[in-house]
Structures are given as C-alpha cells and as structure tokens.
C-alpha positions in Angstrom: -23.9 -12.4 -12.7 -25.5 -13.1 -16.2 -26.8 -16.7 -16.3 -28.4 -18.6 -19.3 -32.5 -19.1 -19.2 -32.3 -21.4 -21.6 -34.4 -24.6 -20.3 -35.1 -23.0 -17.0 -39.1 -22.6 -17.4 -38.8 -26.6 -18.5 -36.1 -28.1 -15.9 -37.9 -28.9 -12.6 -35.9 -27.2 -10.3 -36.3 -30.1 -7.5 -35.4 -33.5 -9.6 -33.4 -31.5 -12.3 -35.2 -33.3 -15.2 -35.8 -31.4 -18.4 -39.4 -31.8 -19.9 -41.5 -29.8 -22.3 -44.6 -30.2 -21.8 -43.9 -30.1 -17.4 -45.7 -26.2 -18.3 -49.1 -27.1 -17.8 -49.7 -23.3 -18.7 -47.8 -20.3 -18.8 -48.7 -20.0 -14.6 -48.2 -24.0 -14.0 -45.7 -26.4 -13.7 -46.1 -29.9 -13.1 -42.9 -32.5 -13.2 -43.9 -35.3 -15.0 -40.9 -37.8 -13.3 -41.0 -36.5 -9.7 -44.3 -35.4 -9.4 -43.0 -32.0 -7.8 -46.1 -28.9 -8.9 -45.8 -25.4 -8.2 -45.7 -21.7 -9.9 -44.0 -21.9 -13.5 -41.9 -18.5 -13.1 -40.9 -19.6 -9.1 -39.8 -22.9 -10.6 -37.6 -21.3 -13.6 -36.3 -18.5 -10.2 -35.2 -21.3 -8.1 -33.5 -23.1 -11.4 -31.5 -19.7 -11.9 -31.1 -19.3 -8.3 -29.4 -22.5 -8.5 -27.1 -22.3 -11.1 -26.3 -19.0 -9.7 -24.9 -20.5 -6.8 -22.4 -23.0 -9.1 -21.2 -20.0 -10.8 -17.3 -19.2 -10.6 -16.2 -15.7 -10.3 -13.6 -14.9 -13.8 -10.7 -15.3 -11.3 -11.2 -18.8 -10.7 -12.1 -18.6 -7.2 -15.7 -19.9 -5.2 -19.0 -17.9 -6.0 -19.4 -14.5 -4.3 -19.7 -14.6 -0.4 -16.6 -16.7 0.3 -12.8 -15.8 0.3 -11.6 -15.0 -2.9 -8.0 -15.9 -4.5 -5.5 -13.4 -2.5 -1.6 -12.9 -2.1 0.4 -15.6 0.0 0.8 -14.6 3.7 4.7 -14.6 4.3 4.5 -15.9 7.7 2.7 -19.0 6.3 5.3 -19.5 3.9 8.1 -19.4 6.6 9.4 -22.9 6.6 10.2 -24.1 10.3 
C-alpha cells in the first residue's frame, strides 16, 4: 500500500499537530503543543503506520484484514 511521507517526519504522531521545527535533529522529535518526545524516524513510522490503517482498498471496501465486498448470499436475499 503506497502512502504519502509528506509531513510525516513533522506531524506528531500522538496529538496529530503539524510543526516544523518539532525535529529537534535529524534523531529527535519533540512536539511543541503536546509535549510528546521520542525517536524522529519511530515518530514519522507510527504516522504512516497510522494512515496505513485509514486506507481503503480500490474496491471500496475496509483496509486489509477484514471482509472484503463479495457476491450476495441467495439465502439471505430469500424474502420470508
């Protein structure tokens, strides 16, 4: 599943807030609104991780791991 890195080095991945200058260095990141610190590349992982998981699959069902869209059952169509 490709997702965009855009902003994901920058967004905090536990408030969701956006901020520039949260990369202390290349190794640290420091949310400036939350407060939240931790590695800069796990922070950016978790942020993909997450939008990962909002993804929808091209036929318009849930993310991979649940049921996907599939054929009536005839019995539950039978009207009684």
């Amino acid at each position: 599943m490709k997702i965009n890195p855009a902003y994901t080095s920058q967004r905090c991945s536990a408030c969701g807030i956006v901020d520039r200058q949260a990369r202390e260095s290349q190794a640290a990141f420091r949310c400036r609104s939350c407060g939240y610190a931790g590695n800069a590349d796990v922070n950016a992982a978790r942020n993909i991780a997450h939008a990962a998981g909002h993804a929808v699959s091209a036929r318009g069902g849930p993310p991979l791991g649940e049921p996907t869209n599939r054929e009536p059952q005839r019995d539950l169509l039978l009207v009684r």
